[in-house]
N, C-alpha and C positions, 0 to 999 in steps of 0.2 A: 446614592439613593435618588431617585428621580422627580423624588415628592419634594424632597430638598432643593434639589438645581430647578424645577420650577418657580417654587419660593422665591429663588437666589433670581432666576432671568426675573420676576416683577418686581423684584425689588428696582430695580433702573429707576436713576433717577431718586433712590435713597439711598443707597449702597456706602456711601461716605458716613452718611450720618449712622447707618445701622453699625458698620464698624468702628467706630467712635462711639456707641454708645455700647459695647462688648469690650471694646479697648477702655473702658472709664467704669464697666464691671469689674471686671478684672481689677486693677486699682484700689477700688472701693473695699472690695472683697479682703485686698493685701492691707489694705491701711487696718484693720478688726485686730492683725497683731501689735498694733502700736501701744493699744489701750494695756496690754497686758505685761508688756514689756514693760512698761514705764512704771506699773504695778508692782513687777518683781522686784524693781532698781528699789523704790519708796519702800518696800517689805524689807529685805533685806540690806537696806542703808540705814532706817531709821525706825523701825518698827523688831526684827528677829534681832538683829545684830545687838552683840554685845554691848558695844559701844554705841548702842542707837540714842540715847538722850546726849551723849559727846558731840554726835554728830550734828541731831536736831541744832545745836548751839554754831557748832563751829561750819556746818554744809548748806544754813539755809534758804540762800540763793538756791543750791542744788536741786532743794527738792522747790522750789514756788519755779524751775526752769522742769524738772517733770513735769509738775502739774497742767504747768505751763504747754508745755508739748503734749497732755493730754487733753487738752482742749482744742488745742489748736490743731491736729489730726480729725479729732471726731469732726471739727467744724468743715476741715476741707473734703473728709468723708461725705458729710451731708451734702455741701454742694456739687460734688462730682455725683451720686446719687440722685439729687433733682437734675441734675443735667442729663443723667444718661436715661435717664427717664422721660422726659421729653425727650428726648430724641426717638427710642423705643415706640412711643406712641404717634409721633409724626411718620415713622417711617411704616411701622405695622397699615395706619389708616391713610397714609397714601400707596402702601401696596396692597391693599383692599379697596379701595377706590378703587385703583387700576383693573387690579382683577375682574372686578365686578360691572365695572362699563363695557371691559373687553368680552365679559361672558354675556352678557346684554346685546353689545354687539353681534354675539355671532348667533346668539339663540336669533337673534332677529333677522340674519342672514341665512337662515337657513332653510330650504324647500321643506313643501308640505310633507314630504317625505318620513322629515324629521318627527315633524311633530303627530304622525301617525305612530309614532314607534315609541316617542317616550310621552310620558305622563304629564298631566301638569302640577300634581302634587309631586313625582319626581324634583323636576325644575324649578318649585318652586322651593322643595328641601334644599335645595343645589346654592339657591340663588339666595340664601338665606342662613342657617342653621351651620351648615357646610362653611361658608365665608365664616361665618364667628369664628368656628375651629383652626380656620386656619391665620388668623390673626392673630389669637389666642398662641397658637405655636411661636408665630414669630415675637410677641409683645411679652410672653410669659415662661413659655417653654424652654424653649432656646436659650432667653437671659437666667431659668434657675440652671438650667445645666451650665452655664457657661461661671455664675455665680458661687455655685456649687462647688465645681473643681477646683476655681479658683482658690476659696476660701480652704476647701479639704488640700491641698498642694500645698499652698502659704503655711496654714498651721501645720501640716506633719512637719515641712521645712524648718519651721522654728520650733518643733519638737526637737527634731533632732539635731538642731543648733544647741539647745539645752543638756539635753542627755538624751543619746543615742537608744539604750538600753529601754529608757518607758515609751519614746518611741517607736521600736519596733512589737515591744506589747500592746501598744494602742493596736499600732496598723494591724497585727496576726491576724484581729477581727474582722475586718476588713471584705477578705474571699469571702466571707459566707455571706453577705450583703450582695456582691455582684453573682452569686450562684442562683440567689433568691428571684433578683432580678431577672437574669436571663429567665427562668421560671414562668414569672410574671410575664416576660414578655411574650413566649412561645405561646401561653394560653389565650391572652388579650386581644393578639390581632384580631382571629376569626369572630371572636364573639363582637368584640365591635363591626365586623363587619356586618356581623347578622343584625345587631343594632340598630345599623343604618336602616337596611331594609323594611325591617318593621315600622321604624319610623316612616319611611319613603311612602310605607304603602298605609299608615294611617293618616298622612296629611293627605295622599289623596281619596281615601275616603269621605273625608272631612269635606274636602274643597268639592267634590263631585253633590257631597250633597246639600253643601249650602247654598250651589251654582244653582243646583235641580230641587229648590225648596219647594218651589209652586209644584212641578209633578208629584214630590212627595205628600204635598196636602193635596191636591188632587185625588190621589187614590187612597188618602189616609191611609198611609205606612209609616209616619211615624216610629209606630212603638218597632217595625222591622228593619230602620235603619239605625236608630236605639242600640237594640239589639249588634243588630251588623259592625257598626261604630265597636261599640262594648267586646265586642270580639278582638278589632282588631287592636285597640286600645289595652286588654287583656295579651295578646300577643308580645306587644311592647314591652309591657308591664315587665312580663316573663323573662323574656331575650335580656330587656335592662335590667333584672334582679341579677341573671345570670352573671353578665360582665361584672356587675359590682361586687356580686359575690367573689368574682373570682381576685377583685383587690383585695376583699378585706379576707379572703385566704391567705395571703398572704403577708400580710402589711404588720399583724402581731407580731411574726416573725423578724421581720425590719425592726421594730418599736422594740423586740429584747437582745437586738443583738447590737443596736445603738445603745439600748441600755446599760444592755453590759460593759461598756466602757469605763462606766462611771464606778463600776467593779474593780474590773480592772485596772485603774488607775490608783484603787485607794488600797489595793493589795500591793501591787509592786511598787508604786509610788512612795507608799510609807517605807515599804522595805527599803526601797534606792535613798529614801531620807535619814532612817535609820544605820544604813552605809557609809552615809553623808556623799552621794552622788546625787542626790538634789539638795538645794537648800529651799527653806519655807517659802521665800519669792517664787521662784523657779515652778515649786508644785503648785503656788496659788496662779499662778500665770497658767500651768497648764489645764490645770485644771478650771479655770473659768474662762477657755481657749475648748475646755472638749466639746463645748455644742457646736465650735466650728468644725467638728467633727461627727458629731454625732446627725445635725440636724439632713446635710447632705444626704448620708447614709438610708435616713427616713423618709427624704424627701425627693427620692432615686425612683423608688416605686409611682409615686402619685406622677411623675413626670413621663413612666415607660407607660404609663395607665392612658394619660393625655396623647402621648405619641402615638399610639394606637390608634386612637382614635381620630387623631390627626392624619394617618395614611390612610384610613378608613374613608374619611370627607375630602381629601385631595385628590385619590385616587377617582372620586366620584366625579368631583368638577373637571378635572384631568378629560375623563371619559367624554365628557361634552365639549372639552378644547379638543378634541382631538377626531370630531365627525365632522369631515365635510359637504358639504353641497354639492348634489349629483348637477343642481340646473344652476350651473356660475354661466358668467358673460366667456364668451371666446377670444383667444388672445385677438382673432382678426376679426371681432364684432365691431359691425360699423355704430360709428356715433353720430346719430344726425339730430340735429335743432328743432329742425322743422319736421310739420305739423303730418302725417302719417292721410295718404287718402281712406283707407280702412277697404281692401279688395282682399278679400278671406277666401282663402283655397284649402282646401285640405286633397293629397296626394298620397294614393295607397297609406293608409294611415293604420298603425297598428298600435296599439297601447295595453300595457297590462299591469296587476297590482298584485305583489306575492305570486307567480307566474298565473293569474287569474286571469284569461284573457278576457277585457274588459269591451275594447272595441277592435273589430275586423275588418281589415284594407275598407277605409273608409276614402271613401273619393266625392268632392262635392265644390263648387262654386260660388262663391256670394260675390258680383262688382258692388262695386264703391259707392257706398249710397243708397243700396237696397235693403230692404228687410226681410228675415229671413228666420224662419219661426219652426223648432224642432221640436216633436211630438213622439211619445212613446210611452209604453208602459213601465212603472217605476221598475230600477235596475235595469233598465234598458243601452244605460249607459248617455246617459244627455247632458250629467253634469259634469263627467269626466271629459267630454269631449269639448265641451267650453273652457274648462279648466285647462286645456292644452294650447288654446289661442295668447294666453299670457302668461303662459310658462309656468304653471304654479307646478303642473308636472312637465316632463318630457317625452316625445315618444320613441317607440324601440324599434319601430319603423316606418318609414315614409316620409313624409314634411309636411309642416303646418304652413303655409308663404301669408305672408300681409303682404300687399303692395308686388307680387311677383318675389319677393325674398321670404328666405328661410327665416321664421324669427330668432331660430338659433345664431342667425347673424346679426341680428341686432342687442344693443346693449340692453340690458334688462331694464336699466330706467328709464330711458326714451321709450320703448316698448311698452310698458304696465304704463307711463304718465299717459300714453294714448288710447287709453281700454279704459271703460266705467264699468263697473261688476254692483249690481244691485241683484245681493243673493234670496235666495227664502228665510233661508235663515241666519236673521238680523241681526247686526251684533251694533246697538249702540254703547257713545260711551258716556260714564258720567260727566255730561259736561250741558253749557244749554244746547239749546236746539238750533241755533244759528252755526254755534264750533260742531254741532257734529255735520250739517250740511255742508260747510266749508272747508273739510278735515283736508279733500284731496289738495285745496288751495286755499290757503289761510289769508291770501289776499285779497280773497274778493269783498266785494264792498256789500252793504248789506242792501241795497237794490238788486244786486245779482243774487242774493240767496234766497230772497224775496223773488223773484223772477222763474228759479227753480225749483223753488214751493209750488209757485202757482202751475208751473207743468205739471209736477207728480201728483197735484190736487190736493195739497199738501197745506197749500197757506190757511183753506178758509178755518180750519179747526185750530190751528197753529195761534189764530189771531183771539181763538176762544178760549186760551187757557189764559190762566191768571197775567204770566210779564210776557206772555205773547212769543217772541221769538228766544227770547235772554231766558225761558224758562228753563229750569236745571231739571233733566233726565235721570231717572233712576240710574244704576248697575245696568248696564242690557234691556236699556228702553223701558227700564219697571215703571208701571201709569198709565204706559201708553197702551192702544190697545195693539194687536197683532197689522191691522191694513193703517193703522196711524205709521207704525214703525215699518212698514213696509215702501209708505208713499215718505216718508224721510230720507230713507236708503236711497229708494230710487231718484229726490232730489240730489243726495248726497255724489251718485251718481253723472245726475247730468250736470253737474256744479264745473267738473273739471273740462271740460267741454269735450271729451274721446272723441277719437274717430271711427271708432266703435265702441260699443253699446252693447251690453251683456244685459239681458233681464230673465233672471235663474226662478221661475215663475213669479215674479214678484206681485203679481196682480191676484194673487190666491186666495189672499187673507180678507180683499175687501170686497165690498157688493157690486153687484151686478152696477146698478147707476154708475158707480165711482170708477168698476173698472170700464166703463166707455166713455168718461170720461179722459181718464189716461191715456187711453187709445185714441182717441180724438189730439189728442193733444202730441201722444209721438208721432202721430200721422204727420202733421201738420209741421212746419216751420221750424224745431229748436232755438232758431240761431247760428248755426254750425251744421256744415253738411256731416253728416254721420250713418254710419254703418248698422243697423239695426238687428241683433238677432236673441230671440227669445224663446228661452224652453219654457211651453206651456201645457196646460190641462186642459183647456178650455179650449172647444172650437171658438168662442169670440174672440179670445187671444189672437188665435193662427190665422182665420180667414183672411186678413189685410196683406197677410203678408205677400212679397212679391214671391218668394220660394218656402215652402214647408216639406221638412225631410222628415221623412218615417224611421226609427230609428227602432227595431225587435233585436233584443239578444246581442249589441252591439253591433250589427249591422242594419245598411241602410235599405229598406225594401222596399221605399217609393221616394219620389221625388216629384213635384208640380203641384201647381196652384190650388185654392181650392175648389172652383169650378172642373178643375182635371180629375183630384182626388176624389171627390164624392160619385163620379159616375165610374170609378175602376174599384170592383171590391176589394177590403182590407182591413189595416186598421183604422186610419181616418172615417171612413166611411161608417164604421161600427158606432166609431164616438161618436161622429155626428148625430147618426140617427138617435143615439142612446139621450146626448143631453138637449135636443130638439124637437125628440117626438115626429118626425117624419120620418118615413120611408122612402129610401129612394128607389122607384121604379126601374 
């Protein structure tokens, strides 16, 4: 089973202790006949027997050395049970640890790609709900089946050490429990699996709309994601009524054929007594030995019920260890230290998403140092094309080069640590306002973050909230307004010092004064020679720049300054006049 040998490879690094703690079930399990044993000696030595008051007199060392041994078993019972018990629970949560760091790690390794394809209510079922279940297998599942046999093995064994004959009338009942079973198992998979889904897709209902509550009161819809929720929450409902129905089909069945044991044992057992192939010890033994029979039998179902559902949630997180990353480093990606001049080329550049051709042979220049400001109408393709300078995607043909090299030869961290990307849309986090300006480097001193406030025009309002820079941030910048969290980002940006500079319109959200201010301010100085290029809406954005590329339909249909652009008709020329109010003659 694959869902098993996965289990088994995270287990590493507990593997001793989990078998040790199976090897000490097992045991545990075997000691449950001791108790009954030593019951039948004390019944039929000193209790049935003829001579039991002779004995009582003349054996009583005997029975205070049972008794004796009936304690002293229960007691080593109990400690091998606390022991394998801990163990059990050390090893399930240090291989759910492991698991779970491992799946963190690669969710976090992996291209955008990924995260256009699955959900984040998926991942987060994955990364949560899913890990229970499969702890659960190893900490519970595993040890009753292993429990289980044990104890059902031991006792027929000492059945049929007793008398053979009540023995095989116990076991007869036996097939129709594993027929049930199998039963059970054929119908459960699927339905768990349909389980999962419904759940999958009502946590992300949930998280979609707790993330988008502000849109939601925005447009007062409410009562239609109410509703929407209540659906798929309804769905659940259903799917999960279904799988448990489909236990408790079954389970009665379990409960009267265990039961019947208890039949069985007082019809034949009287008869083999009445034989005198059992003596009164012997049946009280077996008989208070049948739940280690009977309870397995019962407890077969709830276990193939949990399996289920355990390949159901394994199979899932499986699914995400097992997608890899189209944009990895190359095995001959250069490693370099040092600091990137930032000279941005793109060479017949082709890109596309679900074969959507997004941008066409794109060809363009930026040296080291200049700015470089790309204009177009939205769907134009302006963010995918920046999105290929730091590899969040790759392209399917051409080359992107920094510095004269393919960035596909360089290592992807040296590569991103020398790019700042202050997008539109801002993702802070909850943390103050100082951690989230110094995310890219958590070393810098709070003069320097202070420094890259005052660039993004970001300090004077920064110093107007209540604890000023230590101020704690909503979820996603909630408080702030829209150019508050815009001129953060883009401190957040220049914080790391790039040698190129992404601004994915960042200037959008705030006013006219403030964005010339910004402008003034990248114009001028940084600190750090840098590479400047900025997809905007605004002709005040783009005029400064040393190059502005026109970018329709994913190709580039102009290219120069904007002294050049304004007097060649186009699209630059249309904005301008449109957000200017002149005419160019």
């Amino acid at each position: 089973m694959v869902q098993i040998k996965w289990l088994w490879d995270n287990l590493k690094g507990y593997r001793k202790k989990y078998i040790a703690a199976l090897f000490l079930s097992v045991l545990c399990n075997i000691l449950y006949i001791t108790s009954p044993y030593f019951q039948s000696r004390i019944v039929d030595t000193f209790i049935s027997n003829e001579h039991a008051a002779e004995n009582l007199l003349q054996k009583r060392s005997l029975l205070l050395w049972l008794i004796a041994g009936m304690i002293f078993f229960t007691v080593v019972r109990v400690c091998f049970q606390y022991t394998c018990n801990m163990y059990y629970e050390t090893a399930s949560q240090g291989m759910i640890y492991r698991i779970r760091t491992g799946l963190f790690r690669h969710i976090e390794d992996q291209d955008m790609e990924f995260y256009d394809t699955f959900r984040t209510g998926d991942l987060m079922t994955r990364m949560t709900g899913d890990l229970d279940l499969c702890r659960h297998m190893v900490s519970w599942v595993i040890k009753g089946v292993v429990e289980s046999a044990a104890l059902f093995l031991a006792s027929m064994v000492y059945f049929f050490v007793i008398d053979w004959r009540t023995a095989l009338c116990i076991l007869a009942v036996t097939p129709f429990i594993f027929i049930i079973t199998r039963l059970l198992s054929r119908e459960a998979g699927p339905a768990h699996a349909a389980v999962w889904e419904k759940s999958s897709a009502l946590n992300t209902a949930a998280q979609e709309n707790i993330s988008g509550n502000r849109v939601v009161k925005a447009f007062a819809r409410e009562a239609y994601e109410i509703q929407r929720f209540s659906e798929k929450n309804t769905e659940y409902a259903a799917t999960n009524k279904k799988a448990a129905m489909i236990w408790l089909k079954y389970q009665p069945f379990m409960d009267f054929a265990a039961g019947t044991l208890s039949i069985v044992l007082l019809l034949c057992g009287g008869l083999f007594m009445i034989n005198r192939h059992l003596t009164m010890g012997q049946y009280i033994a077996i008989s208070g030995l049948l739940w280690a029979v009977s309870n397995p039998m019962r407890n077969m179902g709830s276990y193939v019920n949990d399996f289920n559902r355990f390949l159901a949630s394994a199979g899932k997180i499986m699914e995400i260890c097992e997608v890899s990353p189209k944009v990895v480093d190359r095995k001959e990606a250069v490693e370099t230290g040092e600091r990137l001049k930032g000279e941005v080329e793109f060479r017949d550049v082709t890109f596309q998403i679900e074969n959507k051709e997004i941008l066409d042979h794109i060809s363009f220049k930026i040296p080291a140092g200049k700015t470089c400001a790309v204009m177009g109408a939205t769907g134009s393709g302006k963010t995918s094309l920046i999105n290929l300078i730091p590899r969040l995607y790759d392209v399917d043909q051409g080359e992107v080069l920094i510095d004269g090299i393919n960035v596909k030869d360089y290592k992807l961290k040296d590569l991103r640590k020398n790019i700042g990307i202050a997008a539109q849309d801002v993702l802070l986090y909850s943390d103050t306002i100082d951690g989230n300006i110094a995310f890219g480097d958590s070393s810098l001193s709070e003069e320097e973050v202070i420094q890259c406030a005052e660039l993004s025009d970001a300090d004077e309002f920064i110093r107007e909230l209540p604890r000023q820079y230590e101020t704690i941030v909503g979820e996603r910048g909630v408080g702030l307004s829209g150019g508050q969290k815009q001129r953060i980002s883009l401190a957040r940006a220049i914080a790391i010092k790039p040698a190129i500079l992404i601004l994915d319109d960042t200037t959008s959200a705030v006013d006219m004064e403030t964005e010339a201010l910004i402008q003034d301010s990248l114009k001028n100085d940084l600190g750090f020679p840098c590479t400047k290029i900025i997809i905007a809406q605004r002709i005040s954005s783009a005029k400064n720049a040393d190059q502005i590329i026109i970018l329709e339909d994913g190709r580039i249909t102009d290219i120069g300054r904007h002294e050049e652009l304004i007097r060649r008709d186009g699209y630059y020329r249309q904005i301008y006049e449109l957000q200017s109010g002149i005419t160019v003659g």
